[in-house]
C-alpha positions in Angstrom: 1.8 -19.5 -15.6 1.9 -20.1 -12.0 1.0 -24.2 -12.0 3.5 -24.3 -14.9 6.2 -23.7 -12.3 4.9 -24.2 -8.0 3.9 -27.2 -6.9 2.5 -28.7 -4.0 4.5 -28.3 -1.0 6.9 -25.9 -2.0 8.2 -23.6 0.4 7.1 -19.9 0.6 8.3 -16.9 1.8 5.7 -13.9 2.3 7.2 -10.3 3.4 4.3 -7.7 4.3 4.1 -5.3 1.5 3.6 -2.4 4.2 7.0 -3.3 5.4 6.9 -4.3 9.1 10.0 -4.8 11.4 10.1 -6.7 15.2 13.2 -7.1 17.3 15.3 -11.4 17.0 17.1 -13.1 19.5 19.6 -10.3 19.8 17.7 -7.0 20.3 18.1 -6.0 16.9 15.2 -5.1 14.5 14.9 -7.2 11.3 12.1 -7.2 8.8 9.1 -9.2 9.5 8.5 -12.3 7.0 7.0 -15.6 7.4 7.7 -19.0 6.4 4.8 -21.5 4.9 4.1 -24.0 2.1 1.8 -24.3 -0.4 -1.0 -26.3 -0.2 -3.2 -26.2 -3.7 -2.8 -24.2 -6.9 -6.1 -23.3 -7.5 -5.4 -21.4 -11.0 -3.1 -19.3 -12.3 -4.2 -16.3 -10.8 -5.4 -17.9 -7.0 -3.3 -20.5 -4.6 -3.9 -21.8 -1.4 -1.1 -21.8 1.3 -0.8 -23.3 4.8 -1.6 -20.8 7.4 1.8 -20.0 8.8 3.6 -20.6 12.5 5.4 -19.2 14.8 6.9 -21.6 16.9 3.3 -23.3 17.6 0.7 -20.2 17.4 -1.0 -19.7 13.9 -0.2 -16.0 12.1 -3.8 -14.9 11.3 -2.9 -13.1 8.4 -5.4 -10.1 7.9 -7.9 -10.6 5.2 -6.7 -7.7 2.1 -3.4 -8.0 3.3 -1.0 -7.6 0.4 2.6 -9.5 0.5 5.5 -9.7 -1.4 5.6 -13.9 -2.1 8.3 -15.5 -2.7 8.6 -19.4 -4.4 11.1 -21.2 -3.8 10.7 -24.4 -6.4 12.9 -27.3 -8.5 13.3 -24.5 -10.9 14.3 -21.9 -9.2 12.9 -18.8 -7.3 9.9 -17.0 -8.7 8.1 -13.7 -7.1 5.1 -12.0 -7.2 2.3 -9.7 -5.1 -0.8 -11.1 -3.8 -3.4 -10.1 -1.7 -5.4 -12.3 1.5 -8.9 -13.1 0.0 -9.8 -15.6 2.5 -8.8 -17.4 5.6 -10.4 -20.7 6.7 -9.7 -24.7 7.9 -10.4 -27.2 5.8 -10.3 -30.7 7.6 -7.2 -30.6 9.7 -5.4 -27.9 8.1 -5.4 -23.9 8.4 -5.4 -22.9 5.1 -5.1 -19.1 3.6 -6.3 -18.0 0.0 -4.3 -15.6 -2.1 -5.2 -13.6 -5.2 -2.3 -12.4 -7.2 -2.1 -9.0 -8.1 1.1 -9.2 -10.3 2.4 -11.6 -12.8 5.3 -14.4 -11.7 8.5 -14.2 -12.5 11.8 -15.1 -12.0 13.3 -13.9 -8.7 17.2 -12.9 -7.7 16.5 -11.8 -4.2 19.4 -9.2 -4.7 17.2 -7.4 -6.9 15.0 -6.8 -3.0 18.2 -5.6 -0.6 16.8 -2.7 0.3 19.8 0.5 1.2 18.3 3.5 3.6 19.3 6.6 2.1 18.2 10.1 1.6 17.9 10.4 -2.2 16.2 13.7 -3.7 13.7 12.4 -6.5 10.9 13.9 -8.7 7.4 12.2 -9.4 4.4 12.6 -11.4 1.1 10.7 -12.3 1.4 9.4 -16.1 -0.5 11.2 -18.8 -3.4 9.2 -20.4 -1.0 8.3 -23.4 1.6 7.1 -21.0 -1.0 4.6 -19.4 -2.3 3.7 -22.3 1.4 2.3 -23.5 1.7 0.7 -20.5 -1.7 -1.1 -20.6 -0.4 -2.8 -23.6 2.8 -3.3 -22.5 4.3 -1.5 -25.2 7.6 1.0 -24.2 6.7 3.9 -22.4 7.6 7.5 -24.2 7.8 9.8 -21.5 6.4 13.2 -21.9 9.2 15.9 -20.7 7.9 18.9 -19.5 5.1 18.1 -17.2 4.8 19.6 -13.8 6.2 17.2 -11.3 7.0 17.4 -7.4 9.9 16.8 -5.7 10.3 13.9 -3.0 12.3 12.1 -1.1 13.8 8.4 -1.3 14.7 6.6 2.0 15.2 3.2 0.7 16.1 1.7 -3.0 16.3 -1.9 -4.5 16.8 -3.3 -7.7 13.1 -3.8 -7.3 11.5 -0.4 -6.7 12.2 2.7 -3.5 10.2 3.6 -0.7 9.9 7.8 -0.9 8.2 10.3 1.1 6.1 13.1 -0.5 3.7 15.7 0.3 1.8 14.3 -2.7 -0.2 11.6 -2.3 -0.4 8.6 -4.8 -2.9 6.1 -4.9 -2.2 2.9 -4.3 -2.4 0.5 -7.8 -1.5 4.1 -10.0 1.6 4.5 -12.4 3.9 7.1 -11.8 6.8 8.6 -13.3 9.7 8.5 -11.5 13.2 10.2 -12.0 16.1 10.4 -9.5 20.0 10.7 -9.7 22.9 8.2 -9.0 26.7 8.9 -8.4 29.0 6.0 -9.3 32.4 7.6 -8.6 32.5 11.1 -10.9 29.5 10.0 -12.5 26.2 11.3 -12.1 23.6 9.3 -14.1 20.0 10.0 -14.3 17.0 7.3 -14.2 14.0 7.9 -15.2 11.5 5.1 -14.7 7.3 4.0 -14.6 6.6 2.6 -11.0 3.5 0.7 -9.5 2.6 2.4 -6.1 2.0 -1.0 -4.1 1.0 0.6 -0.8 0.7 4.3 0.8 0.1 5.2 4.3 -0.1 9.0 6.2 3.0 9.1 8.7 2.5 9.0 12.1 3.0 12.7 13.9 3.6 14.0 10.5 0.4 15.1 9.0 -0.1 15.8 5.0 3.7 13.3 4.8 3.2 10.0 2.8 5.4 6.9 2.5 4.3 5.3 -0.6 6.3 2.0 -1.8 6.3 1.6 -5.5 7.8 -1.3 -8.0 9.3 -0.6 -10.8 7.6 -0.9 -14.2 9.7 -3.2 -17.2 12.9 -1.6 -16.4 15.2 -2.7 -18.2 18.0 -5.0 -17.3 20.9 -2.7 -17.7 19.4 -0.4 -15.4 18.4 -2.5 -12.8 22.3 -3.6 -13.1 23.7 -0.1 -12.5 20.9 -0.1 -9.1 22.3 -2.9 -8.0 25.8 -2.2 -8.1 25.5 1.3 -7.1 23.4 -0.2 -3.5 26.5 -3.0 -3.3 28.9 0.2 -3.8 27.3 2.4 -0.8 26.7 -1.0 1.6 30.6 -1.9 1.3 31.5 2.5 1.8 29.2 2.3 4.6 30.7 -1.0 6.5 34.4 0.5 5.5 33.4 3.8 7.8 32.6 1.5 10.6 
């Protein structure tokens, strides 16, 4: 799928996965991305990308890295994970080697504004029948019932949440995921499979885990009602300053 759609040359955006922030021109923190081009589509599933630049110094990205990459091509913008699986300079050019780790697909980057919060949420790992529907890709019944442990949510997209959790979930697992969102007088509940992308132990907090997760086939109308509800609390939140 991927040399059905990128091309030589077309411009790429890659945001760390293990979101990073650093302070522009004006003081003011801003996530961390970086700007290349690709070089060679190797296969469907590896690519080649110039080594990016800052200004004139090289960005060594760290071999294993994972990254959020973003195509933007004559057909549009397409998105998908990938991981560093080599670095290396091939004649004149600085060259770096990705592996994806998630299919392609279409991208609206409204889907990834991502609104701080502090949303209550529960999660559990997926029974083996639940995985096994979601290895074939088929719709996930979810079992109610099961034990489950409550969590926090600092940030949401139309894409997946960032949550913290005494719980720890591996990285690459399927959870369950189920949360509550108030448009007006109405509370609606979501209850959604999620790809942990990346976990980490916080700093000064022992046993406290931020884990980023994607969501799993949700469906459009849902990802909708996300979207409008993050729109919703950005414009109440600019109104009150």
């Amino acid at each position: 799928m991927l040399s059905r759609f990128v091309r030589e040359g077309d411009r790429v955006e890659l945001i760390p996965v293990e979101n990073r922030t650093k302070l522009n021109s004006d003081g003011k923190e801003e996530n961390v991305s970086y700007e290349t081009k690709v070089a060679t589509v190797i296969d469907d599933e590896t690519i080649e990308l110039l080594m990016p630049m800052e200004q004139t110094k090289l960005i060594l990205l760290p071999v294993d890295g994972e990254y959020n990459v973003v195509f933007y091509t004559n057909g549009g913008l397409y998105q998908c994970f990938a991981r560093v699986a080599d670095r290396y300079k091939s004649g004149a050019l600085y060259l770096v080697q990705f592996e994806l780790t998630s299919n392609l697909r279409k991208y609206q980057r409204r889907e990834y504004y991502r609104f701080s919060c502090a949303l209550e949420m529960c999660a559990r790992n997926l029974e083996e029948e639940e995985l096994d529907a979601v290895e074939k890709n088929s719709k996930v019944w979810l079992q109610p019932g099961k034990p489950i442990r409550r969590s926090v949510i600092v940030d949401i997209s139309g894409g997946g949440i960032r949550f913290m959790s005494n719980q720890k979930y591996e990285t690459g697992s399927m959870i369950y995921i189920s949360y509550n969102l108030i448009k007006g007088t109405i509370r609606k509940q979501y209850e959604l499979v999620g790809r942990v992308l990346s976990v980490r132990e916080i700093e000064n907090r022992p046993g406290t885990f931020e884990h980023r997760v994607q969501y799993h086939n949700i469906d459009n109308v849902s990802r909708e009602e996300i979207i409008q509800f993050i729109f919703e609390e950005e414009r109440k939140s600019r109104s009150k300053r």
